[in-house]
VOKE-364575 format. One line per 4 residues: for each residue x, y, z of C-alpha. Coordinates in steps of 0.5 Angstrom, whole numbers, plus 500, padded with zeros to 3 digits. Example, Ala and Ser with C-alpha at 12.3 -4.5 7.8 and 13.67 -1.06 7.14 Angstrom:
BEGIN
525,491,516 ~ 527,498,514
This chain:
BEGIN
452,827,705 ~ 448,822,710 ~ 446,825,717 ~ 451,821,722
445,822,726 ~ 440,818,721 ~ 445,813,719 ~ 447,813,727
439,811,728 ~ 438,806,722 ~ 444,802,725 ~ 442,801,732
435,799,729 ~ 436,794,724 ~ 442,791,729 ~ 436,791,735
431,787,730 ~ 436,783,729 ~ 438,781,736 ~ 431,781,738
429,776,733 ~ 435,772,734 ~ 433,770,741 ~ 426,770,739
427,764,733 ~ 432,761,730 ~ 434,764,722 ~ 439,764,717
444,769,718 ~ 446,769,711 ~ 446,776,711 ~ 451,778,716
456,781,715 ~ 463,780,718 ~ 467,786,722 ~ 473,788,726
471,790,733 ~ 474,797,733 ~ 472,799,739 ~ 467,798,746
464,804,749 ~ 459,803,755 ~ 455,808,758 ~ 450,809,764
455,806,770 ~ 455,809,776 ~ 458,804,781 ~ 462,799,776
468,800,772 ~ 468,800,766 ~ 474,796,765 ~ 471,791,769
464,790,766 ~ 468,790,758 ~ 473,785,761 ~ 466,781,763
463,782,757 ~ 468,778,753 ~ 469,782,747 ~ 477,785,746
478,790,741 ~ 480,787,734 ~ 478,781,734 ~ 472,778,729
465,780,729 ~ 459,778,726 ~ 453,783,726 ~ 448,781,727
451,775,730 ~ 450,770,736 ~ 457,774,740 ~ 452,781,741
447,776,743 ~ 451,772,748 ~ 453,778,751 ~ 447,781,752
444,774,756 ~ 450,773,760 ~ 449,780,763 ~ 442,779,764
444,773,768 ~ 448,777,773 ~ 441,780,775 ~ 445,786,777
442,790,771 ~ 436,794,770 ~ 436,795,762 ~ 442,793,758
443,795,750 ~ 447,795,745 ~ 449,800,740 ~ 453,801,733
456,807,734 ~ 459,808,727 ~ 463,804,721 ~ 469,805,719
471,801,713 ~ 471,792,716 ~ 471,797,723 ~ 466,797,727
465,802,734 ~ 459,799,739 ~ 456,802,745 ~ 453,798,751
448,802,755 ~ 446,800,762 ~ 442,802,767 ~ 444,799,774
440,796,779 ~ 439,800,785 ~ 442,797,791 ~ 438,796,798
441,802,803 ~ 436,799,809 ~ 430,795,811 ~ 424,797,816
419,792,818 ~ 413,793,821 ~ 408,788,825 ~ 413,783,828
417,783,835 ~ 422,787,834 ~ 427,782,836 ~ 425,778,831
427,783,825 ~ 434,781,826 ~ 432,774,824 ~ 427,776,818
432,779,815 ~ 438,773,816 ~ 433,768,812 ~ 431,773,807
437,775,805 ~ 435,782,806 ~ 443,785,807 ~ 445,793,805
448,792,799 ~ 444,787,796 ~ 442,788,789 ~ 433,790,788
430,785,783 ~ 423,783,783 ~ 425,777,784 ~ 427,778,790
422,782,792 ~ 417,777,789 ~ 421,771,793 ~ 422,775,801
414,776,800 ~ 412,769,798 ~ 417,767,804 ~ 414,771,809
407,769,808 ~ 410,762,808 ~ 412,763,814 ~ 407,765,818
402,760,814 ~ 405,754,818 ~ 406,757,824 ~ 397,758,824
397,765,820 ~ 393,764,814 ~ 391,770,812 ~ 398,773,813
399,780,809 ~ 406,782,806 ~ 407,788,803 ~ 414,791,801
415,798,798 ~ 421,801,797 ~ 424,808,795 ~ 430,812,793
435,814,798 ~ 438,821,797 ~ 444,820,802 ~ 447,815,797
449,813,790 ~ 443,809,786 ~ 440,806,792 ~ 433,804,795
432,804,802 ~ 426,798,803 ~ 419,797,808 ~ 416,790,809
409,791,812 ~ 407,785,815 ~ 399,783,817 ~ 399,776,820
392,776,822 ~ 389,771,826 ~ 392,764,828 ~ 386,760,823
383,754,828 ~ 380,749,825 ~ 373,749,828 ~ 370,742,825
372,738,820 ~ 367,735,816 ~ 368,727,813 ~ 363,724,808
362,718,805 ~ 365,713,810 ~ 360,708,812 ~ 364,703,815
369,707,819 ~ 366,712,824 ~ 368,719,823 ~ 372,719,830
377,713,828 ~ 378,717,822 ~ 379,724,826 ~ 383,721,831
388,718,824 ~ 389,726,823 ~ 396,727,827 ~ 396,734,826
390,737,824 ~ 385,737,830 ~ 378,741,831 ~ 378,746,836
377,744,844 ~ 379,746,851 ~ 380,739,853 ~ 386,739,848
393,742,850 ~ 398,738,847 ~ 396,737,840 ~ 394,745,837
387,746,832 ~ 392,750,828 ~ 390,750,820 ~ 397,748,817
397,747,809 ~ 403,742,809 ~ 401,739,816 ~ 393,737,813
397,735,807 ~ 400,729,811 ~ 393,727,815 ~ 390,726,808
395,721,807 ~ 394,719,814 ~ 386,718,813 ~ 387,714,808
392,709,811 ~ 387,708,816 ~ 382,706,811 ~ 388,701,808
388,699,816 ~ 381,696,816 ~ 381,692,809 ~ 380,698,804
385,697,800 ~ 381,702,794 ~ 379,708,800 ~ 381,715,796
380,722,798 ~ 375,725,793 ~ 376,732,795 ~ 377,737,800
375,744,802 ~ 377,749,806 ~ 371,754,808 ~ 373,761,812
368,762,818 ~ 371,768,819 ~ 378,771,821 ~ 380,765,826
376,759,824 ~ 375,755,818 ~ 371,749,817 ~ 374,743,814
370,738,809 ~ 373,732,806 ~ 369,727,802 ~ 373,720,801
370,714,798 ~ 371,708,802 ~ 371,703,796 ~ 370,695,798
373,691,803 ~ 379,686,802 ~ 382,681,805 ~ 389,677,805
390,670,801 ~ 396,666,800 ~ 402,670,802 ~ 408,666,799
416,668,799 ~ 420,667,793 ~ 428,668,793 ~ 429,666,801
434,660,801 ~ 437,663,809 ~ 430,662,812 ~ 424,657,811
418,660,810 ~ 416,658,816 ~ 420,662,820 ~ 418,668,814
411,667,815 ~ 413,668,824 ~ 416,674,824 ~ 411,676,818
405,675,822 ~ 400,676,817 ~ 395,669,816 ~ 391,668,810
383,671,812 ~ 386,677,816 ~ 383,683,813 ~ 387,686,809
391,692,811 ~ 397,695,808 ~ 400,699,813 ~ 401,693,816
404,688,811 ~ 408,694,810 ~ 411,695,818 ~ 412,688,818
417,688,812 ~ 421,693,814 ~ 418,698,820 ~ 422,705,819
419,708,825 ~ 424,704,829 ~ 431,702,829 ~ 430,695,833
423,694,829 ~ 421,686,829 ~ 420,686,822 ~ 423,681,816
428,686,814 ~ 431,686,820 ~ 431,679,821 ~ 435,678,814
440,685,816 ~ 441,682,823 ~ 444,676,821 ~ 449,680,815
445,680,809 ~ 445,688,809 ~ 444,687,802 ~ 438,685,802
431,687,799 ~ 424,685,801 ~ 418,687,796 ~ 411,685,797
408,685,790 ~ 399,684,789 ~ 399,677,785 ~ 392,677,783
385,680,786 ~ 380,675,787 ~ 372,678,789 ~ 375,680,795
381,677,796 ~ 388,679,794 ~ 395,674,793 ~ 401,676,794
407,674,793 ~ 413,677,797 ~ 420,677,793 ~ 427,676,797
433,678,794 ~ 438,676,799 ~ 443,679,797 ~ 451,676,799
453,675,806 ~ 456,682,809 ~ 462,683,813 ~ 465,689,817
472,691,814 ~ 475,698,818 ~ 471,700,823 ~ 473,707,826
471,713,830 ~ 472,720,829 ~ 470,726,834 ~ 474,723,840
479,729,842 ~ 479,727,850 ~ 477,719,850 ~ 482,714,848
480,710,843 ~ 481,704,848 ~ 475,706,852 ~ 470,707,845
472,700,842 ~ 472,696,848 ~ 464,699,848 ~ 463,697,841
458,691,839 ~ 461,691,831 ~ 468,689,830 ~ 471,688,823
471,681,821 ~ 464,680,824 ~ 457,680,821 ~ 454,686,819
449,687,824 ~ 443,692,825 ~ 442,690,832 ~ 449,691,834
450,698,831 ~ 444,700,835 ~ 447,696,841 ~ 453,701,840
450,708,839 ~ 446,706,847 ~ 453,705,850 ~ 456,709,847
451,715,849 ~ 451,710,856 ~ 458,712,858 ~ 456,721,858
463,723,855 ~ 459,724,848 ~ 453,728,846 ~ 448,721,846
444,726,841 ~ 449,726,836 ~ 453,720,835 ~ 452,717,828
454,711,825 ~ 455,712,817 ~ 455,705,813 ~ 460,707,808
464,703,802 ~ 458,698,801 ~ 460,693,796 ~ 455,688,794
460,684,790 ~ 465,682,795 ~ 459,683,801 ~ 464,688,805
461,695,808 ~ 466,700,813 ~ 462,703,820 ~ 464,709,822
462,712,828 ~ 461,720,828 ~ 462,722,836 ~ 462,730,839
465,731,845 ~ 461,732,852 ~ 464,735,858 ~ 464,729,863
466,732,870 ~ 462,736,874 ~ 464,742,879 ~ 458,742,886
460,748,890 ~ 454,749,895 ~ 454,754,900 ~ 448,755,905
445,757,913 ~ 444,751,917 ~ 445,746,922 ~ 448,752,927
451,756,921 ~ 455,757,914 ~ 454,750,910 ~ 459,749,905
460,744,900 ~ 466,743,895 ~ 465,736,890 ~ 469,735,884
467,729,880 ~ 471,726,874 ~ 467,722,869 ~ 473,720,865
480,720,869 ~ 485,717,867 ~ 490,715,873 ~ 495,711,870
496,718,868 ~ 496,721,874 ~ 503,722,875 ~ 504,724,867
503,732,868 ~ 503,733,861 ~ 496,730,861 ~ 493,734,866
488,738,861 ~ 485,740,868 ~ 487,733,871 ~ 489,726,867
483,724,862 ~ 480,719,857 ~ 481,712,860 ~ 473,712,862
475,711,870 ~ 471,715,876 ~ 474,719,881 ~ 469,723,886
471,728,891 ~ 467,731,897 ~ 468,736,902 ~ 462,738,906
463,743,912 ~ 460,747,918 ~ 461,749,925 ~ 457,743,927
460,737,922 ~ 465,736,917 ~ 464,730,912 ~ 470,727,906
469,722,901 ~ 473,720,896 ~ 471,715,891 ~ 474,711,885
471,706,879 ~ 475,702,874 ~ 470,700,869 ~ 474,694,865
478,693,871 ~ 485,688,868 ~ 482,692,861 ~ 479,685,858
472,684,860 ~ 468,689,864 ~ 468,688,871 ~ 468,695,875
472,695,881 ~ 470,702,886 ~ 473,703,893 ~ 470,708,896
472,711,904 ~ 470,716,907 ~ 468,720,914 ~ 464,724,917
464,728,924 ~ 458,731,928 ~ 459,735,934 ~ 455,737,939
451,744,939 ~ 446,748,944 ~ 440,751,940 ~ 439,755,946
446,759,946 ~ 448,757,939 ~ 453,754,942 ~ 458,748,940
460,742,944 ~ 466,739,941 ~ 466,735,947 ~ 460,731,944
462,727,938 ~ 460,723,934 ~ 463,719,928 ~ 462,714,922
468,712,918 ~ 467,707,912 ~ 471,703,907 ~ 467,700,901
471,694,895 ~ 467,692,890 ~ 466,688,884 ~ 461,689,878
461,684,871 ~ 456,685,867 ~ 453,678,864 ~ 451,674,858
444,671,861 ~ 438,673,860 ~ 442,677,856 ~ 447,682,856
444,689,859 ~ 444,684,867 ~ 449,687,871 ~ 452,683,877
455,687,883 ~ 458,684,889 ~ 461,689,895 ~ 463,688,902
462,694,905 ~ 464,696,913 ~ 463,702,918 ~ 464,704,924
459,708,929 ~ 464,712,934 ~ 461,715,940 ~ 463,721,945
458,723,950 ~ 453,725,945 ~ 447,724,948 ~ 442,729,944
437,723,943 ~ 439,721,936 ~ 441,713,938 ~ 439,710,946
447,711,948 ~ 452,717,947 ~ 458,713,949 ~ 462,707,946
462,704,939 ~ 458,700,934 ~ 460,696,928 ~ 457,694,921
461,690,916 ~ 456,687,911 ~ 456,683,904 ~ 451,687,899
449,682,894 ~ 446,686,887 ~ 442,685,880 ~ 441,690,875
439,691,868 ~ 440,697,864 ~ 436,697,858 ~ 433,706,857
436,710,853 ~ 439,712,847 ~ 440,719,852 ~ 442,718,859
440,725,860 ~ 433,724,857 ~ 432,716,855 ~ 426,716,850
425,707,851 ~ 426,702,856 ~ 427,700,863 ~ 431,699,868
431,696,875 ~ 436,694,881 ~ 435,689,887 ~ 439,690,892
441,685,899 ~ 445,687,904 ~ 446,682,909 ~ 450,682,916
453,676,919 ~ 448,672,924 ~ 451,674,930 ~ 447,673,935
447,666,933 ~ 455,665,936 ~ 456,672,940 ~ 453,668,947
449,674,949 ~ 442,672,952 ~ 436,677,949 ~ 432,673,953
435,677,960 ~ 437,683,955 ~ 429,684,953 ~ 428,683,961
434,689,963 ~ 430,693,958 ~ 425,693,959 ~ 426,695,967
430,701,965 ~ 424,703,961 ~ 420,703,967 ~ 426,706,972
427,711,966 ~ 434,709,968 ~ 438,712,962 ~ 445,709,963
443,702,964 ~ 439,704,957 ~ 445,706,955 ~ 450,700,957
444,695,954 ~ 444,699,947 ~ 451,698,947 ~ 451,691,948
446,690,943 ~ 448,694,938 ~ 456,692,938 ~ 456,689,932
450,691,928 ~ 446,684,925 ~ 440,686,920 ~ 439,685,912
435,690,908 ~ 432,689,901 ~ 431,694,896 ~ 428,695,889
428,699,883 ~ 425,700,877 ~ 424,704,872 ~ 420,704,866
421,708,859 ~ 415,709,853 ~ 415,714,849 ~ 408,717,847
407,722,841 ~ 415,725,839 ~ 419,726,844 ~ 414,726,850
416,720,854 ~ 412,717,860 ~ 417,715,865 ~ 413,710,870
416,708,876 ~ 416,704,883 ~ 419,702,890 ~ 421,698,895
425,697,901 ~ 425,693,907 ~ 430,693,914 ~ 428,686,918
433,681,922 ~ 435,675,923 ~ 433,674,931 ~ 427,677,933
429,677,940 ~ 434,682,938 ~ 430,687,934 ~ 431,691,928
437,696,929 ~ 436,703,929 ~ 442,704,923 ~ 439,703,915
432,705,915 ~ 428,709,911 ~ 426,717,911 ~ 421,718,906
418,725,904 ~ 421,731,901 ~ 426,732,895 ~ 430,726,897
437,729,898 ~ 439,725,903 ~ 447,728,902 ~ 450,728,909
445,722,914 ~ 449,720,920 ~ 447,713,920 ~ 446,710,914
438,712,913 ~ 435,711,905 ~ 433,717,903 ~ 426,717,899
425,722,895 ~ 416,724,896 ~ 414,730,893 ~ 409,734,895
412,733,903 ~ 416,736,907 ~ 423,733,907 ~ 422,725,911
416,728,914 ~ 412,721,911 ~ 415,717,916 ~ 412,714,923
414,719,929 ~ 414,714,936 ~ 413,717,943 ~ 421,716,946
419,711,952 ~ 424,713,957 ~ 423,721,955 ~ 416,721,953
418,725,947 ~ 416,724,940 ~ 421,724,934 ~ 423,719,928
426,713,929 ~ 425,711,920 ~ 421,706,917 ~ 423,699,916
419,698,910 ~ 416,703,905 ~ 413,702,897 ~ 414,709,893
410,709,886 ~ 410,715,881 ~ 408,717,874 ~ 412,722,870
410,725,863 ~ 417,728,860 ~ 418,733,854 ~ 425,736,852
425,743,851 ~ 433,742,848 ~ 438,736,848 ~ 444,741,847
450,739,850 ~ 451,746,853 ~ 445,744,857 ~ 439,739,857
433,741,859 ~ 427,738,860 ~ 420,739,863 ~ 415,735,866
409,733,871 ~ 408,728,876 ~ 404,723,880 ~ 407,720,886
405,716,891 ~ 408,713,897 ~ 409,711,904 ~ 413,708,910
411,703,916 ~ 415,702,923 ~ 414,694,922 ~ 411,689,917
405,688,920 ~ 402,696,918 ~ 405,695,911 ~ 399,696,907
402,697,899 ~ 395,701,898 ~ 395,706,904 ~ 400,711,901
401,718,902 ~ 398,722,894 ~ 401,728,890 ~ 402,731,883
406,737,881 ~ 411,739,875 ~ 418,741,875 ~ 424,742,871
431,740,871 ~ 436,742,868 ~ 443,738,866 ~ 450,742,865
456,737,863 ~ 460,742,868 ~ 454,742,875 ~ 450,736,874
443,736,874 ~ 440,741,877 ~ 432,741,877 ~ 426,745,881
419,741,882 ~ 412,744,886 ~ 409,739,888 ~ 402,738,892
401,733,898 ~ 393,731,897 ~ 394,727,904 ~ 396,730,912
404,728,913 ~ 407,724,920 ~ 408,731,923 ~ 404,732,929
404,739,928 ~ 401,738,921 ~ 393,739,919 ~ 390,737,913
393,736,906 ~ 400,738,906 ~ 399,743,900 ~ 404,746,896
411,743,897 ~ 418,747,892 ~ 423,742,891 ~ 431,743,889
433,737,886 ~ 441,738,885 ~ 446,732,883 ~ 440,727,883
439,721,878 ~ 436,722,872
């Protein structure tokens, strides 16, 4: 009788060989035999069941099988697929007629128990073990710990660690079954700068044009701060693409890298050394369209821009085919995608080479004309669909339009009731074949009311103040109670409400803007009221005196249409605009009377031109600018005063210090004001390397009047220095914001010529020029933030024969600000005044100045 533990043993070694040699080659199973499975027994679990594993398997009791065959094969490379599995094997346990009883011994895969890392911050754990998947429970393969090895030297290699060192080991862990606790050491070294960057071979271009060419990759110097030396493989990868690009830039049309290396200097340096071959130069022959029947080659051949005999350069002719580093690029593309033919293709092709000139020939498929068919827009859970379209340049049944897709996202980013950074137009369904294409727009929601709650010390006690403003406010609905989500929203009107108070003043505002006044065309229609009150106040005993007040109540109606010419980012406004000064035995000094009343009633004339954007927040290109008029009426062409006589009556109270006839001069002078005041802004937008952008803008504002026998008024004049929030003026002052000064302290002090005293009675002209350099650090909805510095300079002049643009007052800073859809703007800024400021008490340069900007413009 055999040994059933030899027989046992010469099975499981001839099926092995078998199964081995099956998934080595391909053989002929002549051989095999047929059996019934009678039974499957596996051996070696510790954490699965049994069950589950023969379920997997796939093999069942009674069913054919052939040994050897392709079943046990199957098997066993279907469970090593699962990776959970250290060592798999199978075994025949014995043979029982057609029956044959196997085994299948697995040894499972430890589990991870935990994960120690060593030689990062630990508030960066947490993150290392997210991206690498390191979680308890995890199965521990060597690919795994091959994978998060090479991920995490990968990792700090591009953030400048070249010599990063990752170590991971792991160990049995007693306090659980068949798990392994692990230990990720990692060396990150020194950040490797790059120390010189070594060109050879290039004869015509100069290794300072091609060490510019390289974006990313930069030598060492203490001058450079926004561009770092740091060595980044992927990053030097693209330059080398850029330096050849530059040779294509110059005519050399066949420049290649031949090699480059990187040499250690030691754990912080390494030394670059590129040698290229600068190949022959070439130059543009005859250019010639073929396929354009919608342009002449006249028209090609201007937008183009290439003449015959211009040295060769690739870039170029590439970007003036079709230029994807702008959306509104000026190339031949655009020309054909701007006037509905979204299918169509431009490709250039090199016809011939001769000595040093090279042909081309620029094919155009012009595709058929294509027409918008649905037009739609999701996202919009508070702003009705009314508000989105009437703001949309595509329309269905219009041309496909690239322009007016890009116009779109800018107004619709221009409203502020979206995130300007996530609004996507996705171009679906194009069909070539019947020339139509679907839009739609992708919009997230962004909080378009703000809350200002402000409280504060000054002006005699506590300062409160209380604003709400509604971006989006729907006042059809404003009786509709279901609507109030706090309050009615989503037909894109505007309503402000002010309230500010302390002992010494009480100031409220209401305000409210349609912007597509009757819903057709956009006209905007704002009416506006407000009042503020000032009493009396005793510095000495800190007392108030509500017998001296002083009050303006004003009222403002006015229209605004945007307009087609020059173009349609001009806006027209019109406005009549009415206060009125009342005096109760306020003689504290601020006007010449304390008694009596004074009116204004003015027609404000308006240009404007609105182009920056995407992001209103943080616009990355164009300009804005607005010219403003306010005009009085000519009163004293028809009042019947005689200035003459008044100037005289003046002047003798002057010299009797004669107060109440200085006062009852005053009000007959000023019972209705008379002046015109002009103001500009301009403001300009370039973007210069990502998302660094350089704001350039400029100022200008001048008070004058008709007659000069009746002098310019006292009311409307310019305050300039400090932060330029100019909130609660009494008397129709501009505000201008001077960084780096005290707030108005860069406007003349006059000797008062009844009381000698000196004080501020505003600039009736001044100029105002500033640079800013702008950097996003986040452009989240929740909040924007972004970080900048600044120039700035600026000055203002009691009348016009002091102007001077060049005499300005100089200061340079940096800031912050920060928007929040629920408070607005908030932003801090230090600035330094290099210049001694009006105050007589001021010695010197002004210095260092901390500026909070709350709800300014952008």
């Amino acid at each position: 009788m055999r040994n059933p533990t030899s027989l046992k043993l010469l099975t499981t070694l001839l099926l092995l060989f078998f199964v081995t040699l099956t998934s080595a080659q391909e053989i002929s199973y002549d051989n095999s035999k047929k059996y019934i499975l009678g039974g499957l027994k596996v051996t070696g679990l510790q954490s699965y069941n049994e069950q589950t594993v023969v379920t997997y398997t796939g093999l069942r009791v009674g069913q054919p099988i052939t040994l050897p065959g392709d079943e046990i094969s199957a098997v066993i490379t279907k469970l090593w697929g699962l990776e959970l599995f250290s060592y798999i094997d199978m075994y025949i346990t014995k043979i029982e007629g057609d029956k044959a009883f196997l085994e299948l011994h697995i040894v499972e895969r430890p589990t991870l128990s935990d994960v120690k890392v060593y030689g990062i911050k630990e508030k960066k754990v947490e993150d290392i073990l997210k991206d690498t998947d390191l979680k308890k429970g995890k199965k521990i393969t060597e690919s795994l710990i091959s994978n998060s090895k090479n991920y995490l030297q990968n990792k700090y290699k591009k953030e400048g660690f070249l010599y990063t060192k990752v170590n991971i080991a792991t160990a049995k862990d007693t306090s659980e079954t068949n798990a392994e606790s692990m230990v990720i050491n990692i060396k990150k070294g020194n950040k490797v700068k790059v120390k010189e960057i070594d060109i050879e071979g290039n004869e015509k271009i100069s290794d300072a044009k091609l060490l510019k060419a390289m974006k990313k990759t930069k030598e060492k110097r203490l001058y450079r701060f926004w561009k770092k030396s740091k060595y980044i493989e992927a990053d030097f990868q693209e330059d080398l693409k850029l330096l050849v690009d530059k040779f294509a830039e110059n005519g050399y049309r066949d420049a290649r890298i031949i090699s480059d290396t990187l040499i250690k200097n030691d754990d912080k340096n390494v030394t670059i050394k590129i040698k290229v071959e600068e190949g022959d130069k070439y130059y543009f022959g005859d250019i010639d369209f073929v396929g354009n029947t919608v342009y002449n080659d006249r028209r090609l051949h201007q937008v183009l821009g290439i003449k015959k005999g211009d040295t060769y350069n690739g870039v170029l002719l590439k970007k003036r085919i079709a230029d994807d580093t702008k959306p509104d690029a000026e190339d031949v593309s655009s020309l054909y995608q701007n006037n509905g033919y979204m299918f169509s293709s431009i490709n250039p092709v090199e016809m011939s080479a001769q000595n040093d000139t090279i042909n081309f020939e620029i094919r155009v498929i012009e595709g058929k004309e294509t027409f918008l068919d649905h037009v739609t827009v999701v996202g919009n859970d508070k702003t009705n669909d009314h508000v989105i379209f009437r703001e949309l340049r595509t329309r269905p049944g219009q041309k496909y339009n690239k322009s007016d897709i890009i116009r779109s996202i800018r107004e619709l980013g221009a409203l502020g009731f979206f995130d300007a950074e996530q609004i996507k137009p996705d171009i679906q369904n194009p069909n070539p074949n019947a020339g139509t294409v679907d839009i739609k727009y992708s919009l997230v929601e962004a909080g378009s009311s703000q809350i200002e709650v402000q409280g504060g010390y000054g002006g005699g006690g506590f300062i409160g103040t209380l604003g709400l403003s509604f971006n989006n406010f729907s006042i059809r609905n404003l009786f509709n109670f279901d609507s109030y989500k706090p309050v009615p929203m989503g037909d894109g009107q505007q309503m402000a409400l002010r309230l500010q108070a302390s002992r010494t003043y009480r100031v409220y505002s209401i305000n409210f803007s349609e912007p597509w006044m009757g819903g057709k065309k956009p006209v905007r229609f704002n009416l506006s009221l407000s009042h503020t009150k000032q009493f009396g106040y005793d510095y000495i005993n800190r007392d108030i005196n509500k017998d001296q007040q002083f009050s303006i109540t004003g009222a403002t109606v006015g229209l605004a249409k945007r307009v087609q010419w020059p173009d349609d980012f001009f806006t027209i406004s019109q406005s009549i605009n009415y206060q009125l000064y009342d005096f109760h035995n306020y003689n504290v000094g601020l006007f010449n009377f304390g008694n009596g009343k004074s009116n204004s009633l003015a027609y404000v004339f308006g240009i404007s031109r609105k182009s920056s954007g995407p992001n209103p927040i943080f616009p990355m290109s164009g300009s804005n600018f607005n010219i403003v008029a306010k005009f009085t009426l000519p009163y004293s062409l028809f009042n019947n005063i005689d200035y003459d006589q008044l100037n005289a009556d003046k002047e003798a109270a002057i010299i009797d210090r004669d107060n109440a006839a200085l006062e009852e001069n005053d009000q007959i002078r000023y019972k209705w004001l008379e002046f015109y005041k002009v103001n500009f802004q301009g403001d300009w937008y370039q973007r210069i390397w990502e998302k660094l952008v350089l704001r350039a803008n400029t100022e200008f504002g001048f008070l004058g009047s008709y007659n000069e026998k009746a002098g310019i008024v006292p009311f409307e004049r310019f305050y300039v220095g400090g932060d330029g929030m100019g909130n609660f003026t009494l008397d129709g002052r501009d505000v201008v914001q001077l960084r780096g000064y005290e707030n108005q302290s860069v406007t003349p002090y006059v000797v008062n010529p009844v009381t000698g005293q000196l004080g501020q009675d505003g600039g009736v002209i001044y100029n105002k020029f500033s640079l800013e350099l702008r950097y996003p650090i986040t452009l989240k909805p929740s909040a924007s933030i972004y970080a900048l510095t600044f120039l700035e300079a600026g000055n203002s002049f009691s009348n016009f024969k002091e102007f001077d643009p060049f005499y300005v007052k100089r200061s340079a800073g940096v800031g912050v600000r920060i928007f929040m859809p629920a408070f607005g703007l908030l932003g801090i800024d230090f600035g330094y005044g290099f210049d001694q400021d009006y105050n007589p008490n001021s010695v010197g340069p002004s210095g260092w100045q901390t500026h909070f900007i709350i709800g300014q413009q952008f």
